[in-house]
C-alpha positions as CSV (number, residue, x, y, z in Angstrom):
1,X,-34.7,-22.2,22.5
2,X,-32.6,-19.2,21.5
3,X,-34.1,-16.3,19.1
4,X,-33.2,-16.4,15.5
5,X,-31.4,-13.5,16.0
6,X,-28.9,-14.9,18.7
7,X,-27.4,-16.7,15.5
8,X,-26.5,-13.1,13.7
9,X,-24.2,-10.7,15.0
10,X,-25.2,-6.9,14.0
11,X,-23.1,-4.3,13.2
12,X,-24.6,-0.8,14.5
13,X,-24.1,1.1,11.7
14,X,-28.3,1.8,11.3
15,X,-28.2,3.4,14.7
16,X,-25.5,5.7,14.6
17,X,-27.7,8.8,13.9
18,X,-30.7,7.8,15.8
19,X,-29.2,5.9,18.9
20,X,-27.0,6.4,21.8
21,X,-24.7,3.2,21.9
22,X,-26.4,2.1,25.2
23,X,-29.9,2.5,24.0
24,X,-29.0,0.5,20.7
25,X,-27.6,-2.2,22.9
26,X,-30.5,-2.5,24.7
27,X,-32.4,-2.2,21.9
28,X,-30.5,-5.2,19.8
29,X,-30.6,-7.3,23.2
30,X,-34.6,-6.9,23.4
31,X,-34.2,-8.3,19.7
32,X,-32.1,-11.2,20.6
33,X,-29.3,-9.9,19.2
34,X,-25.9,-11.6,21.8
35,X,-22.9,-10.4,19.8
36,X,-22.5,-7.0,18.3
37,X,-20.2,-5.0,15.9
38,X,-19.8,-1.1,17.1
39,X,-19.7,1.8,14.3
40,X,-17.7,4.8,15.8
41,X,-19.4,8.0,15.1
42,X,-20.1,11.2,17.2
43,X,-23.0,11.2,19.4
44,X,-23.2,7.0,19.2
45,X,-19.5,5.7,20.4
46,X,-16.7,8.2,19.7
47,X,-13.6,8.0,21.7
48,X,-13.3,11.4,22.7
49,X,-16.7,11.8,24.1
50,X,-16.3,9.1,26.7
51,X,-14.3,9.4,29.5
52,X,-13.3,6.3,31.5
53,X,-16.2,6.1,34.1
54,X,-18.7,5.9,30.9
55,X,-16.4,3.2,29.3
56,X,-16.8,1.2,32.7
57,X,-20.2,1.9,32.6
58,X,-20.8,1.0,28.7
59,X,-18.8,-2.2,29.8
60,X,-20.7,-3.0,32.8
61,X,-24.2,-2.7,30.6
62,X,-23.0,-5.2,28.2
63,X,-22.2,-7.8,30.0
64,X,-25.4,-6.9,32.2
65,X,-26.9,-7.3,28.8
66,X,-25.1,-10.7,27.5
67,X,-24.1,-9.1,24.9
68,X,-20.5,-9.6,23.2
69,X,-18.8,-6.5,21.5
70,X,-17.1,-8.4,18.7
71,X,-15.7,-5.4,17.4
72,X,-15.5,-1.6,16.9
73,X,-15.8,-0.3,13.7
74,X,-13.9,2.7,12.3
75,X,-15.9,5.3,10.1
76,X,-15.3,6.1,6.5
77,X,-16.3,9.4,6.9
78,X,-13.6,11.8,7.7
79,X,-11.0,9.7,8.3
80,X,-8.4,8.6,5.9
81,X,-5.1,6.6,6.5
82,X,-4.3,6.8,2.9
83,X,-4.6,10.6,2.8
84,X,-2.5,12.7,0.4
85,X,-1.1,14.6,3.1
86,X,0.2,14.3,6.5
87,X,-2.0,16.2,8.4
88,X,-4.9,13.8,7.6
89,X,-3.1,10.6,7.9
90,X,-1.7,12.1,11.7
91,X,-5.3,13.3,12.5
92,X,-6.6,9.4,11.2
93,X,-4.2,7.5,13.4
94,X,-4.5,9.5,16.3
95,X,-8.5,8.9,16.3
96,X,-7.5,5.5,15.7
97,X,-5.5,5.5,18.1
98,X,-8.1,6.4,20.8
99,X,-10.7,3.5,19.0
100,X,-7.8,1.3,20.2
101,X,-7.4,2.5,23.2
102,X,-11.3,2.6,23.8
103,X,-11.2,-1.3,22.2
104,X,-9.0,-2.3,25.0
105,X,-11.1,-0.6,28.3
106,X,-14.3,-2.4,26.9
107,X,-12.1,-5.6,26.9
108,X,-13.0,-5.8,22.5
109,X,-11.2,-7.9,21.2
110,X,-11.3,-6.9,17.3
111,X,-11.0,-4.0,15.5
112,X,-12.0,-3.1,11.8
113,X,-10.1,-0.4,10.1
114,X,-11.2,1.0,6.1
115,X,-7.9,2.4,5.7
116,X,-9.5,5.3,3.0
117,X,-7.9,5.3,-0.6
118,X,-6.1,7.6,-2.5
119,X,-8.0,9.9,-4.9
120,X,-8.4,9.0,-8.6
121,X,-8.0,12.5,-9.7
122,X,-4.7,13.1,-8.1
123,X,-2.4,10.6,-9.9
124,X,0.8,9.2,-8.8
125,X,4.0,10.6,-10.3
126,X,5.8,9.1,-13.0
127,X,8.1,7.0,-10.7
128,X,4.8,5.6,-9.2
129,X,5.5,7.3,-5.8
130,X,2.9,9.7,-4.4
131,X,3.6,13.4,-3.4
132,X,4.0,12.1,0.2
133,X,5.1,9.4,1.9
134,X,3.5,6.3,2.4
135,X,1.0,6.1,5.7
136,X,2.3,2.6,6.5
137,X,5.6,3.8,7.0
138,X,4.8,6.5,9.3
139,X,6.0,6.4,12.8
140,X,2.8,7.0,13.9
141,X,1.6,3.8,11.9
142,X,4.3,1.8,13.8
143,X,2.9,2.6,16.8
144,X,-0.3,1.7,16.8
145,X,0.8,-1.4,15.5
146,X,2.5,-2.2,18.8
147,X,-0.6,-0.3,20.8
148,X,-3.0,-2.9,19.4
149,X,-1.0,-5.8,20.4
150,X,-0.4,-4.5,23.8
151,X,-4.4,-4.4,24.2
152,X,-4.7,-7.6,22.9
153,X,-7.4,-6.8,20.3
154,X,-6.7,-7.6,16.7
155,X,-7.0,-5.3,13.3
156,X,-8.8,-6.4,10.2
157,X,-8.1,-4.5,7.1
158,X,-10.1,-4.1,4.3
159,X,-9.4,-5.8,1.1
160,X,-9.6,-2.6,-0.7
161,X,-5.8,-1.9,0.6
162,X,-3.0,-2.5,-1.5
163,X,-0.8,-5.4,0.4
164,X,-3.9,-6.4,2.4
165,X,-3.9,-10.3,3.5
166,X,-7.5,-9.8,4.9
């Protein structure tokens, strides 16, 4: 008979502070826990602090596990597609960019994305437009678009963002 919890997935979001990715896996195994949800955050999963023989390796301790990484799970914290200005939406979709990239070596096959928001206090102008332009029409946007599909993992937005199907 299976555990309860091998009926639940379980998003890591508890562990980020207190846990390395690999000891939370382990950790949500031990509890019966077979299919996962990853939060990226520095010092638990974050892109640029693992090279390609520790995404091999995180890979490899999964499966060893029997464990499925559903998906990976972009922070809200410091990260904001909507952003009023271009330097945060381009420093967004490059990070994003590596969650992608990252979601394709560990053979995930979803990704969530909380595109951020636009701030209350800043209000549109009067023709409704925004002092810059809009993040999904950036090249950079484009891109990843295509990047995702090539690593066959899929995007869910939130349904916080304006034109969102999800």
């Amino acid at each position: 008979m299976s555990p309860p919890a091998a009926a639940f997935a379980c998003n890591t979001y508890s562990y980020t502070i207190t846990q390395t990715v690999t000891d939370c896996l382990t950790h949500l195994a031990e509890l019966g826990f077979r299919e996962v949800e990853l939060m990226m955050y520095p010092g638990h999963l974050w892109p640029p602090e693992i090279g390609a023989r520790a995404r091999r390796a995180l890979r490899r301790h999964t499966e060893s596990l029997g464990t499925r990484v559903a998906t990976l799970n972009m922070p809200n914290v410091d990260m904001n597609v909507a952003g009023a200005t271009p330097e945060m939406r381009r420093y967004t979709l490059g990070l994003l960019q590596g969650i992608v990239d990252l979601a394709g070596d560990l053979g995930v096959p979803g990704i969530v994305i909380g595109p951020g928001k636009p701030i209350r206090c800043f209000p549109l102008r009067a023709n409704g437009s925004s002092a810059t332009s809009s993040p999904r029409s950036t090249p950079s946007c484009r891109t990843r678009k295509r990047r995702v599909r090539r690593c066959g993992s899929k995007t869910c937005r939130s349904p916080s963002c304006p034109g969102s199907t999800s």
